[in-house]
C-alpha positions as CSV (number, residue, x, y, z in Angstrom):
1,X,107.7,90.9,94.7
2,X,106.2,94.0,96.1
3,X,102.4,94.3,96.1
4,X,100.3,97.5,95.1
5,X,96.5,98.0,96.2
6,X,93.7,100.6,95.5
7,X,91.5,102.5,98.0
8,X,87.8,101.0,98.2
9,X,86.2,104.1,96.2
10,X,89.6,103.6,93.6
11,X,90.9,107.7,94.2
12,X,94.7,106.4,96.1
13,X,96.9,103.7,95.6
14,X,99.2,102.5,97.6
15,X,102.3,100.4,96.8
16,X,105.3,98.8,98.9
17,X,109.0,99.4,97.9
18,X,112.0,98.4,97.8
19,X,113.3,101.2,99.7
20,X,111.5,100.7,103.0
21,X,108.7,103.0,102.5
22,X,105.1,103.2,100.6
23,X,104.1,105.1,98.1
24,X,100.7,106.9,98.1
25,X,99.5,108.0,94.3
26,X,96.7,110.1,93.5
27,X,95.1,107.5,91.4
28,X,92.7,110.8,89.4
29,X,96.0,112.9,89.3
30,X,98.3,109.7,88.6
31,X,101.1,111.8,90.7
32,X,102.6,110.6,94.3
33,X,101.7,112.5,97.2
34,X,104.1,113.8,99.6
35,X,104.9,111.1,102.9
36,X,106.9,112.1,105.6
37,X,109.9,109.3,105.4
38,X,109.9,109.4,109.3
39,X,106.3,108.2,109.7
40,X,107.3,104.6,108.0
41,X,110.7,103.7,107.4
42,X,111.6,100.0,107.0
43,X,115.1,98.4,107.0
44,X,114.2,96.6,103.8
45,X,111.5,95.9,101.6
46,X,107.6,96.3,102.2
47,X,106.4,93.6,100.0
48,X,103.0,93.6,101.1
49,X,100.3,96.3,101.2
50,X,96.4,95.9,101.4
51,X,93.4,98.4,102.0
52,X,90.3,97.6,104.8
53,X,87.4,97.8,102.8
54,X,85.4,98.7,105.9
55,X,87.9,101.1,107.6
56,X,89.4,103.8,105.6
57,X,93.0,102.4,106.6
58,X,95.3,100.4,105.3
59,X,98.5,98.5,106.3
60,X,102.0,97.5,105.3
61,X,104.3,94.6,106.0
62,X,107.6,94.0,105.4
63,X,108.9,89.9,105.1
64,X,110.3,88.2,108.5
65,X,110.0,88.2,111.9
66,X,111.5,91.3,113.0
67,X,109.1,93.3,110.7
68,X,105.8,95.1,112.1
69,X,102.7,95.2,110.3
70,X,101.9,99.0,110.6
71,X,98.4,99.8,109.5
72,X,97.6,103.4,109.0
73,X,94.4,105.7,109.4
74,X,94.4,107.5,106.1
75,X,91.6,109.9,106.4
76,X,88.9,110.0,109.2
């Protein structure tokens, strides 16, 4: 199962995959923005996404030891 999550203000939504990388939508356009594949690249699925409420950041996880949880500053 791979988890999706709006921004706090509900403009961007992010989403795992099950090609390794998130997805970033435009939630007023409803079209994905552009990531650099470099910047997040998993070996396998990120099944989990979720967005600080207080920080504008959010972070990503993967399932099993050998994956990170990367969290990412997405506007300051």
């Amino acid at each position: 199962m791979v988890k999706s999550c709006l921004s706090p203000d509900g403009a961007w939504l992010v989403s795992g995959s099950e090609t390794g990388q998130p997805y970033v939508w435009d939630a007023d356009l409803e079209q994905p923005q552009n990531t650099k594949k470099y910047e997040c690249n998993f070996m396998d699925v990120i099944s989990d996404v979720d967005w600080n409420t207080r920080y504008n950041m959010f972070a990503v996880a993967g399932f099993g030891q050998e994956f990170p949880i990367l969290c990412y500053v997405f506007a300051r």
